[in-house]
PDBQT receptor file of N, H, CA, C and O in Angstrom, charges set to zero:
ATOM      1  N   UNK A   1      75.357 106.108  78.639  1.00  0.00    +0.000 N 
ATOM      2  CA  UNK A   1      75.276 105.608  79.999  1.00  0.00    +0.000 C 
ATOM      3  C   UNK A   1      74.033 106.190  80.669  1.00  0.00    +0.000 C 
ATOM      4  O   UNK A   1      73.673 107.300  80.278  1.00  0.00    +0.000 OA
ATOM      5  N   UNK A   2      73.348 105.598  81.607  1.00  0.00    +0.000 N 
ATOM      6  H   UNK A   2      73.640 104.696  81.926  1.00  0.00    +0.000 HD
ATOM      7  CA  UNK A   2      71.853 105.947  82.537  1.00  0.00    +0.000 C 
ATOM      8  C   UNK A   2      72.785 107.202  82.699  1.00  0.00    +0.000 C 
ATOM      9  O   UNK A   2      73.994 107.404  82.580  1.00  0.00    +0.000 OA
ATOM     10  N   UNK A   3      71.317 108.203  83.132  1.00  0.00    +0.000 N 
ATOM     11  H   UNK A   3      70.335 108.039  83.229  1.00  0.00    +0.000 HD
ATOM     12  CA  UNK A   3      71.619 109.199  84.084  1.00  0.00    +0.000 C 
ATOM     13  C   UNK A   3      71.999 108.916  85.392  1.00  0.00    +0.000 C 
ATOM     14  O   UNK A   3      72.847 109.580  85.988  1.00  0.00    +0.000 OA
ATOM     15  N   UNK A   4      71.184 107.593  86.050  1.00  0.00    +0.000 N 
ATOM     16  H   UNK A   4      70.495 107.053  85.565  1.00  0.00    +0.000 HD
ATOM     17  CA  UNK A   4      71.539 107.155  86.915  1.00  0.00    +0.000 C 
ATOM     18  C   UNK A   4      73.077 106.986  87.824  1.00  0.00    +0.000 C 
ATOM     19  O   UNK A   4      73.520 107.406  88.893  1.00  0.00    +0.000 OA
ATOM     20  N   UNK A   5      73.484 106.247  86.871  1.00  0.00    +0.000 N 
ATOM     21  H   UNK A   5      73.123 105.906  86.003  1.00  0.00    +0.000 HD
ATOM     22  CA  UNK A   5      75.436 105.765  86.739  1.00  0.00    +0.000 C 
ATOM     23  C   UNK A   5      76.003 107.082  86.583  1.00  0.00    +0.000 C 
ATOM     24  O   UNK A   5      77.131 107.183  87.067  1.00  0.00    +0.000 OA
ATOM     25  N   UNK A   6      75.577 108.023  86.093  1.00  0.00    +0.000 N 
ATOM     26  H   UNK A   6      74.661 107.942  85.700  1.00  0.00    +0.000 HD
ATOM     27  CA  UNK A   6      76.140 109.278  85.647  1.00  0.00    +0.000 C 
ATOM     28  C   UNK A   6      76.388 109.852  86.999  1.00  0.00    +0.000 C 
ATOM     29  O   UNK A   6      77.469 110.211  87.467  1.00  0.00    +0.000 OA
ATOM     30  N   UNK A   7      74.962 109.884  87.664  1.00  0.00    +0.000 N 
ATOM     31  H   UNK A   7      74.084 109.592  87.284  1.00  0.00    +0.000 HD
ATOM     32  CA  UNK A   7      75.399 111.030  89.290  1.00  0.00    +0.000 C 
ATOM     33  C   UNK A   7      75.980 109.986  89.938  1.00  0.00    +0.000 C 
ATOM     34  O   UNK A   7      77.042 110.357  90.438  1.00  0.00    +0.000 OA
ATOM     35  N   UNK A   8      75.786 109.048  90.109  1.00  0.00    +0.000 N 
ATOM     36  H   UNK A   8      74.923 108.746  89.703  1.00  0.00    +0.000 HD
ATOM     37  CA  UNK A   8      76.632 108.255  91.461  1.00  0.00    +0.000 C 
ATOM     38  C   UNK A   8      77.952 108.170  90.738  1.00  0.00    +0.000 C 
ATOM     39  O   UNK A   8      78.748 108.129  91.676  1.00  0.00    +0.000 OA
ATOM     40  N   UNK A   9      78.576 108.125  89.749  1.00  0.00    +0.000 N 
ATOM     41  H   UNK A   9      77.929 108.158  88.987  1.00  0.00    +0.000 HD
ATOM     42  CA  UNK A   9      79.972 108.520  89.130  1.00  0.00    +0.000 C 
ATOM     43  C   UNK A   9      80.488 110.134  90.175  1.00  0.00    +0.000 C 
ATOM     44  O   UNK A   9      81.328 110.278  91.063  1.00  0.00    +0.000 OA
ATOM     45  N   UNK A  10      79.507 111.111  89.516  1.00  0.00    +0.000 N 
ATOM     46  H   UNK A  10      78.825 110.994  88.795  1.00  0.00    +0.000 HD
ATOM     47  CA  UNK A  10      79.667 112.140  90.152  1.00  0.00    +0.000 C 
ATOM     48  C   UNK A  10      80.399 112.270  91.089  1.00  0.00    +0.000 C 
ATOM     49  O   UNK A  10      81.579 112.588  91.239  1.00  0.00    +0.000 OA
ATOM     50  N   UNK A  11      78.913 111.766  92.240  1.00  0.00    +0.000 N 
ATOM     51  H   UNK A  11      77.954 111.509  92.118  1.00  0.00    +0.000 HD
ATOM     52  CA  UNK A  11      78.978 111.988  93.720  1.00  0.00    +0.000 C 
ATOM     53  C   UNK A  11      80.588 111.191  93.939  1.00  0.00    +0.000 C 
ATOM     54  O   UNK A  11      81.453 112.055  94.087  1.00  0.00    +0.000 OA
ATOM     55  N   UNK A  12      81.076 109.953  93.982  1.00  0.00    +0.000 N 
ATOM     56  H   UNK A  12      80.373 109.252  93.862  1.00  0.00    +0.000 HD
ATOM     57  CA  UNK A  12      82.426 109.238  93.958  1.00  0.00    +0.000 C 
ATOM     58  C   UNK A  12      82.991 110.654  93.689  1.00  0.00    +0.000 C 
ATOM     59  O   UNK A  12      83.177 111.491  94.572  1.00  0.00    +0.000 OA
ATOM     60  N   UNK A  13      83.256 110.839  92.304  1.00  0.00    +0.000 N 
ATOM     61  H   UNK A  13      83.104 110.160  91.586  1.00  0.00    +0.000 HD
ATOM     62  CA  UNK A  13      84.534 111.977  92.174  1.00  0.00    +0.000 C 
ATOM     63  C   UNK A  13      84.306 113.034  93.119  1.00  0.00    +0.000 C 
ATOM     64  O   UNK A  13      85.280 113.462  93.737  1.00  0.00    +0.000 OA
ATOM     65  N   UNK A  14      83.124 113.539  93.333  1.00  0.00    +0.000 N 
ATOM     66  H   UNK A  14      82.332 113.192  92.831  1.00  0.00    +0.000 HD
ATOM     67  CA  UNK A  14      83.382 114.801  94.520  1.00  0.00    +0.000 C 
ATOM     68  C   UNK A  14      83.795 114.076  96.034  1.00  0.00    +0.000 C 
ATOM     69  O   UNK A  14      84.600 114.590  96.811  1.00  0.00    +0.000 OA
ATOM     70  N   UNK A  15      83.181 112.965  96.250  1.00  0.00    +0.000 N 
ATOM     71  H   UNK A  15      82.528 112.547  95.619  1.00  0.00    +0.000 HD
ATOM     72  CA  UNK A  15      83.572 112.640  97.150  1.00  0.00    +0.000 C 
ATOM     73  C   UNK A  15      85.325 112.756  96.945  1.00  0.00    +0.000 C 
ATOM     74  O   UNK A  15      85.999 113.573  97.573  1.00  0.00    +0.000 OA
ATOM     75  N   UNK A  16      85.672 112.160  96.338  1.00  0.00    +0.000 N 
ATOM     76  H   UNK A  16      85.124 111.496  95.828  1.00  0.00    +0.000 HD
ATOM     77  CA  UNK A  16      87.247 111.725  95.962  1.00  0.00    +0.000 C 
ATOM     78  C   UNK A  16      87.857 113.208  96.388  1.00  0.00    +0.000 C 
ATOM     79  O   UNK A  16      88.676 113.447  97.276  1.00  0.00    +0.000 OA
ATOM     80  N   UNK A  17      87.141 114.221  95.389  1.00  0.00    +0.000 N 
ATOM     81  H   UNK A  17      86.476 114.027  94.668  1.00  0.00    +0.000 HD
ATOM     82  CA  UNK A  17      88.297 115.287  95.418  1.00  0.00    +0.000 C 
ATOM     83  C   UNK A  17      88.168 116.069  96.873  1.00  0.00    +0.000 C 
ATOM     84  O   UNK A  17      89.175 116.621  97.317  1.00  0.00    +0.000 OA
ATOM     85  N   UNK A  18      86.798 116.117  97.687  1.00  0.00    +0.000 N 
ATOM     86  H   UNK A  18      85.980 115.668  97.326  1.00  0.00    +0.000 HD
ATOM     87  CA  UNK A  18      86.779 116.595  98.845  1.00  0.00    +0.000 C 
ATOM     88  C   UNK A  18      87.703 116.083  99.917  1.00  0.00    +0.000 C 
ATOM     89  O   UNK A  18      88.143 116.821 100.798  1.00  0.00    +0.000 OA
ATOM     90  N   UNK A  19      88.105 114.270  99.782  1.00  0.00    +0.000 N 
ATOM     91  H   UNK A  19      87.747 113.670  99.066  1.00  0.00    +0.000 HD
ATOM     92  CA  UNK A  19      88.804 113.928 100.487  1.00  0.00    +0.000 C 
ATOM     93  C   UNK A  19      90.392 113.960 100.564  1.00  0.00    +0.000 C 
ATOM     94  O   UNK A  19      91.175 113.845 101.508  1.00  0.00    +0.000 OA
ATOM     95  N   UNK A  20      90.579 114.188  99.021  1.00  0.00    +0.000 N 
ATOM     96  H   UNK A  20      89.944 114.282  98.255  1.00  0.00    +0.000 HD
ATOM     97  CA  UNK A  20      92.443 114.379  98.553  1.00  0.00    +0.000 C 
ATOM     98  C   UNK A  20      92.045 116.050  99.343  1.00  0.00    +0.000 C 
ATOM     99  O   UNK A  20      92.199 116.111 100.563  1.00  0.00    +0.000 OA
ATOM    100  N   UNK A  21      91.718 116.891  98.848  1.00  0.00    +0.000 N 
ATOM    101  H   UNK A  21      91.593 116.842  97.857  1.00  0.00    +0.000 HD
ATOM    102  CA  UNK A  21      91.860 118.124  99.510  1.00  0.00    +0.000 C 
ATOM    103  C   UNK A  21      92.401 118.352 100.826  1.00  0.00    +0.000 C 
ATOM    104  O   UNK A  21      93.455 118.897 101.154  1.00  0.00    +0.000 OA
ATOM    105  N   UNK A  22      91.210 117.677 101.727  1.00  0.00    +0.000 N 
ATOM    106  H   UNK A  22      90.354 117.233 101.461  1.00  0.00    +0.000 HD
ATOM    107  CA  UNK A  22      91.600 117.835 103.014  1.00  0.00    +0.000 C 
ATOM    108  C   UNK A  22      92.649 117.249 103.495  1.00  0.00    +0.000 C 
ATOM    109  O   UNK A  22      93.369 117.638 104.415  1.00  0.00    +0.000 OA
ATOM    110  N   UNK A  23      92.774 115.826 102.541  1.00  0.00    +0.000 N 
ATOM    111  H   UNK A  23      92.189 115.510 101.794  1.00  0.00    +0.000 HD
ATOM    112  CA  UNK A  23      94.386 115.338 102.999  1.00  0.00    +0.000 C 
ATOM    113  C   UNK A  23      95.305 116.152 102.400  1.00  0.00    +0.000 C 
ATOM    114  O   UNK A  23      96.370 116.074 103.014  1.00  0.00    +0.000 OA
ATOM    115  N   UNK A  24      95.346 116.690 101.732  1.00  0.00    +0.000 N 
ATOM    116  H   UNK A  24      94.481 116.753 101.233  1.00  0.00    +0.000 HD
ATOM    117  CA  UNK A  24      96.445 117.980 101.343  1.00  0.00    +0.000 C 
ATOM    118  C   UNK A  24      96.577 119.039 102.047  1.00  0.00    +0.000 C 
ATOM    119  O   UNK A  24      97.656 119.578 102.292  1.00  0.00    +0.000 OA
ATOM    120  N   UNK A  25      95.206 119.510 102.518  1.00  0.00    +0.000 N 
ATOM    121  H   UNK A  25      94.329 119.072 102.319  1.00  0.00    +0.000 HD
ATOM    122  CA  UNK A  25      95.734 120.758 103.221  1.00  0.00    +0.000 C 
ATOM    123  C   UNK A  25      96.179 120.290 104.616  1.00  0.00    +0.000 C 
ATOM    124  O   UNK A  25      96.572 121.254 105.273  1.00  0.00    +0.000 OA
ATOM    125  N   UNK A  26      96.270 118.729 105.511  1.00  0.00    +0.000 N 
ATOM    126  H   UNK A  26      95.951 117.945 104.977  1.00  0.00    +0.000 HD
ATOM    127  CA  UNK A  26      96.764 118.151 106.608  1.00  0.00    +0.000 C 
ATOM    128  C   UNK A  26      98.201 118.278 106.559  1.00  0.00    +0.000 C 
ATOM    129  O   UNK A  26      99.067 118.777 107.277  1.00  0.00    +0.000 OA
ATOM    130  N   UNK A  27      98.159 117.688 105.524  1.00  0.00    +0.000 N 
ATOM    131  H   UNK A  27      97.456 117.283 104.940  1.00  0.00    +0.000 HD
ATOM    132  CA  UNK A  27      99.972 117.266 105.169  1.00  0.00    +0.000 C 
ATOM    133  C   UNK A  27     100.269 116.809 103.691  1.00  0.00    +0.000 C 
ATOM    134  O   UNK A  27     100.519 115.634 103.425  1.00  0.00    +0.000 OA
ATOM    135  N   UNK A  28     100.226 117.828 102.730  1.00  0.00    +0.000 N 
ATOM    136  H   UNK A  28     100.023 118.783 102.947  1.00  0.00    +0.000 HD
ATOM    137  CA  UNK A  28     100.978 117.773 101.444  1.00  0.00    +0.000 C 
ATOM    138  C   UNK A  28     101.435 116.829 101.172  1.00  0.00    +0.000 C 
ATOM    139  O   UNK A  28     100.769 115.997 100.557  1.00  0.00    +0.000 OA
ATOM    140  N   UNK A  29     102.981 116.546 101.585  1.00  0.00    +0.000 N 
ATOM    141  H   UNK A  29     103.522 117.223 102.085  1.00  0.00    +0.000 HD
ATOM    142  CA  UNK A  29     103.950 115.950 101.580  1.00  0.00    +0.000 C 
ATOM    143  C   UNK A  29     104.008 114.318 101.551  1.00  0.00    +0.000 C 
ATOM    144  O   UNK A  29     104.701 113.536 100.900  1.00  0.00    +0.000 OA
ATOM    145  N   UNK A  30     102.745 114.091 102.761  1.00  0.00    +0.000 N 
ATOM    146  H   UNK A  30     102.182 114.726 103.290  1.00  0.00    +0.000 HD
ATOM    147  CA  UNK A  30     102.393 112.546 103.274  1.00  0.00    +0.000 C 
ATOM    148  C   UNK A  30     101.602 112.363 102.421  1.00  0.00    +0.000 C 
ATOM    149  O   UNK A  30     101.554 111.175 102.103  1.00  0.00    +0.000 OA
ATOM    150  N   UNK A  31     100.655 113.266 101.651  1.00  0.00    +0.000 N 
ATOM    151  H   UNK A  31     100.695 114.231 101.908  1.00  0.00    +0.000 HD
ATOM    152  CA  UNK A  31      99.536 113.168 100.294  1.00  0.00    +0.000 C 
ATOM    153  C   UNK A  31     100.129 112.657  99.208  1.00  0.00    +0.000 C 
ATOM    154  O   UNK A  31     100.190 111.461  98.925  1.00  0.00    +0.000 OA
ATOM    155  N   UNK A  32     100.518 113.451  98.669  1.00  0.00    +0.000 N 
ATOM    156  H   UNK A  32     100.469 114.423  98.899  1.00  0.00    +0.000 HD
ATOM    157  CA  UNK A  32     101.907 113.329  97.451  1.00  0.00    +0.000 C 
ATOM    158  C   UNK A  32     102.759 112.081  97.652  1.00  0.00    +0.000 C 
ATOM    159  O   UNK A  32     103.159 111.720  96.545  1.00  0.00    +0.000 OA
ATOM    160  N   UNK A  33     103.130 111.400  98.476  1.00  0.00    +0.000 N 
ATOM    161  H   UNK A  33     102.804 111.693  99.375  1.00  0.00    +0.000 HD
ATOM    162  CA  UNK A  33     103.834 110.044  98.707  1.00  0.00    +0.000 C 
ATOM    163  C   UNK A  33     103.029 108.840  98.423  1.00  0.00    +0.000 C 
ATOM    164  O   UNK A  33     103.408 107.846  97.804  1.00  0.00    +0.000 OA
ATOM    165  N   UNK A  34     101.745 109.073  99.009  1.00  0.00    +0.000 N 
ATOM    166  H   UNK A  34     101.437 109.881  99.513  1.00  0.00    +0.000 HD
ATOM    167  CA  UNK A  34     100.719 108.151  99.378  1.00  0.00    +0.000 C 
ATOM    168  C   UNK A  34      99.963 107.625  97.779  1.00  0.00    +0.000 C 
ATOM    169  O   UNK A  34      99.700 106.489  97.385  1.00  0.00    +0.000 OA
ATOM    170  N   UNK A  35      99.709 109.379  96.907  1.00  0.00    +0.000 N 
ATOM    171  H   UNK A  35      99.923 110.303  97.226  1.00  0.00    +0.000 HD
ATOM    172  CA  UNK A  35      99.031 109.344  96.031  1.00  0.00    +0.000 C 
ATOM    173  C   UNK A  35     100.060 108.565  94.779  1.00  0.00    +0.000 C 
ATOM    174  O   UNK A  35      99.564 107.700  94.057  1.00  0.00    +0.000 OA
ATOM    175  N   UNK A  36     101.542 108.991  94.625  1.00  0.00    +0.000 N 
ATOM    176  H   UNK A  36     101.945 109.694  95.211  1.00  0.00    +0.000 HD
ATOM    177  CA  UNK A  36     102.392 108.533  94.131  1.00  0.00    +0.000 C 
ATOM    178  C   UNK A  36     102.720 107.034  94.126  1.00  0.00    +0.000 C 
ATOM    179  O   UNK A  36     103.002 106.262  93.210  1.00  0.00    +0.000 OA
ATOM    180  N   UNK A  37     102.621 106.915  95.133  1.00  0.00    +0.000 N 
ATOM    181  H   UNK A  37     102.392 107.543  95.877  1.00  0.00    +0.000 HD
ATOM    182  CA  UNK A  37     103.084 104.957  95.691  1.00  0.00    +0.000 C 
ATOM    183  C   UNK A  37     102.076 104.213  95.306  1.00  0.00    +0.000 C 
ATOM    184  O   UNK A  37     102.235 103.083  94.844  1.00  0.00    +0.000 OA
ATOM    185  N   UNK A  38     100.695 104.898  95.494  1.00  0.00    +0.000 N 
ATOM    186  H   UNK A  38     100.566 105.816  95.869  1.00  0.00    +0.000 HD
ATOM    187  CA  UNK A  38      99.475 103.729  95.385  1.00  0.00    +0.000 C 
ATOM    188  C   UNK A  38      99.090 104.092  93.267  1.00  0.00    +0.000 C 
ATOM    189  O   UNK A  38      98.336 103.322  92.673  1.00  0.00    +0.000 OA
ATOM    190  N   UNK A  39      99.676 105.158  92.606  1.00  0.00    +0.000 N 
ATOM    191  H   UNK A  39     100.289 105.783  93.088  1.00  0.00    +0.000 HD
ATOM    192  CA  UNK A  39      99.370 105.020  91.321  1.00  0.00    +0.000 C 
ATOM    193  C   UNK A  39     100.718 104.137  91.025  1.00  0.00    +0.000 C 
ATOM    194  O   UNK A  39     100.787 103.895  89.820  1.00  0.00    +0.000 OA
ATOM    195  N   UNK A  40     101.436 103.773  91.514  1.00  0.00    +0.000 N 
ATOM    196  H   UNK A  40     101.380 103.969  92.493  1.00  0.00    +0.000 HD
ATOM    197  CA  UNK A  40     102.943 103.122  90.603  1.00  0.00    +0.000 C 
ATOM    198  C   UNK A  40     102.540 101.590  90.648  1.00  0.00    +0.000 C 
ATOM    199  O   UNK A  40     102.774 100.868  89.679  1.00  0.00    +0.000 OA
ATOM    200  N   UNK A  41     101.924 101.105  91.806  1.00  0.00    +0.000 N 
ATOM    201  H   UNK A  41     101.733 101.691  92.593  1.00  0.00    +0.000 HD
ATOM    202  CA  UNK A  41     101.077  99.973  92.356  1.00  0.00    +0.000 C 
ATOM    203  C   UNK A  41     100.092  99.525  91.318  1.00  0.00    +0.000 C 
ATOM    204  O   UNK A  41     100.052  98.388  90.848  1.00  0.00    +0.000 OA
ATOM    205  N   UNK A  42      99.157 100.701  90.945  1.00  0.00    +0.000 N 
ATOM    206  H   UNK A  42      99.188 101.625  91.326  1.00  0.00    +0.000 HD
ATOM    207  CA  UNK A  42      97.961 100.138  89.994  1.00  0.00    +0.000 C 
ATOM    208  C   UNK A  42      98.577 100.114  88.764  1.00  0.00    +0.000 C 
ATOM    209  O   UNK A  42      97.777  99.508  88.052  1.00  0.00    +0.000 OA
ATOM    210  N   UNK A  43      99.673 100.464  87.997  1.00  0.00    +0.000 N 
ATOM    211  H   UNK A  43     100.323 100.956  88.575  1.00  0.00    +0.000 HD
ATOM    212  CA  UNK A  43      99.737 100.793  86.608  1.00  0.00    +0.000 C 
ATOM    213  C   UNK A  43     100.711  99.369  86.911  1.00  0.00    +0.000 C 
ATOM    214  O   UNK A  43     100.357  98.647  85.979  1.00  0.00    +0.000 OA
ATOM    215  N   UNK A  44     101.717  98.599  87.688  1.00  0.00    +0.000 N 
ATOM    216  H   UNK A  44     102.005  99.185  88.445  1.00  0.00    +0.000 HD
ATOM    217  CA  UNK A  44     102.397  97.845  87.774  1.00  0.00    +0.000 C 
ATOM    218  C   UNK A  44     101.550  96.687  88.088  1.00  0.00    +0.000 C 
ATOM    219  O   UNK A  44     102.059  95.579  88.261  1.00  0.00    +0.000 OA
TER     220      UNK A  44
């Protein structure tokens, strides 16, 4: 794959994990529901 596709892959996943974080440290609970409901959605 380009190096190119490689960092903007990257940047997405850090973006991703910076944003689950902060929704975790808001409210766990509402994270964990949200993250749960919307993977049962894509695999179905």
């Amino acid at each position: 794959m380009a190096p190119e596709i490689e960092r903007k892959r990257a940047a997405i996943l850090s973006a991703d994990v910076v944003g689950d974080s902060r929704l975790m440290a808001e409210d766990e609970a509402a994270t964990i529901r949200t993250l749960t409901a919307r993977r049962s959605r894509a695999y179905t």
